[in-house]
Steps between C-alpha positions, in 0.01 A plus 500: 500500500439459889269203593356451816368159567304423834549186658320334804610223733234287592448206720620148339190319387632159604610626832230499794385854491265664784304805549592694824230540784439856320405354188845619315713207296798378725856637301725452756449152612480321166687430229494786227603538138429728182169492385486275176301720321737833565797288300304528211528900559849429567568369162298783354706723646835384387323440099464828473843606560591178318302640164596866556884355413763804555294731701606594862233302730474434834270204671436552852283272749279638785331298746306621805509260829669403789857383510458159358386679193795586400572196342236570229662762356861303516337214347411808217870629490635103448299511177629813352363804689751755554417609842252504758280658748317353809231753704520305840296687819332296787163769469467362138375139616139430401464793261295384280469578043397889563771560736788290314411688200597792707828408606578393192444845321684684751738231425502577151526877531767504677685263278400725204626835640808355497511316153187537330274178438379364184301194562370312802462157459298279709355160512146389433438446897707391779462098578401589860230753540376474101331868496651582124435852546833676668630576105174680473497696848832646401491632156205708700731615739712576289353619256588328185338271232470145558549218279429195680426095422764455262574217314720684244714808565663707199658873514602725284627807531335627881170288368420193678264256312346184646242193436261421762346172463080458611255251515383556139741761322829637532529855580825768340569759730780785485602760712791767520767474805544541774232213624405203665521158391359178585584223359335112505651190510419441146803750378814280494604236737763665794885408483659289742793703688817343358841477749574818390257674586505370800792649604501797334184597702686531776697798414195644357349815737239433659297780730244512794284755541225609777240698480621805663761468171196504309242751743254291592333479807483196677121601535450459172570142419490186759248276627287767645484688174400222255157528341469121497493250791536140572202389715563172536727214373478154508737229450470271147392140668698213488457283184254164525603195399419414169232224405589209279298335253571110484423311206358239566414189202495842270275681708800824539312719227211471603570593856688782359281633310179481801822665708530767278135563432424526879771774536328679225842475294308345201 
């Protein structure tokens, strides 16, 4: 079985992140790691080979970014992936769900002339941008069924079964490979990478790609070919001070509670 997962590197949410003066998140100038939710994907990815025991599988990681995001798919290989893939092209900055979609089934394509691909497995959203529906935009591309919102994942055979978990039932839904994936963070908690892995993901291959390597035209992705914009941002204001209730000759509940009632919290 050959697994493609799809991992994103997003801005660290305790870092000071910024937009840029054209509305597009700053990627370069903060501090960056894998997206929390993709390691869930991660560790669906590497379940599936762990539960299809003495077939020939393959796990490989694909990311789309600039350079610094790299280091989501190593982060991917130090947990058990067996190789890697970064798409890295400065006219692919501020493309936007529609166009990233696009990369990434060129992306696949070309990965699956070579060594045909079984699964896609993605995350339920990326940390950053939130959007939820790249897994969607690509099975369309590509063609192929979609099972996404997993909470369980079972296969059998080239049948892929999974649980998706709603507001007031929980919904069984199958579909035949090859496919695409998406997985919540309700489906098994993600390993830590061990020493070992560690090292060993250095000697594992890792490839960059353009898109000329995968025949797109720059036209086609990029700020100026997003269907979405960022009008305006403005920056989260500093936290007040907090007010303190005194208690004073056992007056502190009642003050409390008048506190909370005139903030409409009781």
């Amino acid at each position: 079985m050959n697994i493609l997962v799809l991992v994103k590197h997003v801005p660290d949410a305790t870092a000071d992140r910024h937009f840029e003066s054209d509305g597009t998140v700053d990627r370069v100038g903060v501090d960056g790691l894998l997206s929390e939710l993709d390691e869930y994907a991660v560790e669906q990815a590497l379940q599936l080979t762990e539960k299809r025991e003495g077939e020939e599988h393959t796990v490989t990681a694909l990311t789309v970014g600039p350079e610094k995001a790299v280091d989501a798919v190593r982060k991917a290989l130090q947990m058990g992936v067996d190789q890697g893939v970064h798409v890295s092209d400065e006219a692919i900055a501020g493309s936007d769900a529609v166009a990233t979609s696009l990369v990434l089934a060129k992306a696949v394509e070309k990965l699956n002339a070579d060594r045909a691909v079984d699964i896609v497995v993605c995350g339920l959203a990326s940390t950053d941008g939130s959007m939820g529906v790249v897994p969607a935009m690509l099975a369309e591309r590509l063609g192929w069924p979609q099972v996404t919102l997993a909470s369980v994942v079972e296969t059998q055979g080239d049948q892929v079964r999974i649980k998706r978990d709603g507001d007031t039932a929980t919904e069984v839904i199958g579909a035949t490979l090859p496919l695409v994936l998406s997985v919540t963070d309700q489906s098994g908690e993600a390993r830590y990478p061990s020493f070992k892995g560690i090292m060993a993901a250095k000697k594992k291959p890792l490839e960059t790609l353009t898109l000329a390597d995968l025949g797109v035209e720059a036209g086609e992705v990029g700020l100026g070919a997003a269907w979405t914009e960022v009008v305006d941002t403005t920056a989260r204001p500093p936290r007040s001070a907090g007010e303190i209730v005194k208690d004073e000759n056992g007056s502190g509940a009642t003050a409390l509670a008048e506190f909370l009632a005139a903030k409409k919290f009781i």
